[in-house]
C-alpha positions, 0 to 999 in steps of 0.5 A: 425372254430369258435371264440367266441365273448362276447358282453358288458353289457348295462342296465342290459342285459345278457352277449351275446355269438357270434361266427365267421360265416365264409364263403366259396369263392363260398358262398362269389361270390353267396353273391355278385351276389344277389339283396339288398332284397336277401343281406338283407335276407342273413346279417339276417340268418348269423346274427341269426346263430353267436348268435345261432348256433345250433338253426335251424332245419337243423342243426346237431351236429357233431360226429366222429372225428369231434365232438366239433369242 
């Protein structure tokens, strides 16, 4: 599931699209189980993914049945 998010203009700034990252409870224990270094590490990757979600090397389109979603 994703929900797009449109940020506001400021000074001209293009209009921004961020998604929703949402997180599985087992991804929300192993979160709270790290140090602040590895929390930091982790809010980055997650804040990268909302505004680029198809932008890493690792990750695939969906297809079948799945596809758009």
């Amino acid at each position: 599931m994703r929900t797009l998010r449109l940020e506001g203009l400021k000074g001209g700034q293009r209009l921004e699209e961020m998604y929703e990252v949402l997180i599985s409870h087992e991804a929300e224990k192993y979160y709270k189980g790290q140090d602040k270094n590895t929390k930091r590490r982790l809010n980055k990757c997650i804040d990268n993914l909302s505004k680029e979600p198809l932008s890493g090397s690792h990750i695939k389109r969906l297809h079948g049945k799945l596809e758009g979603k």
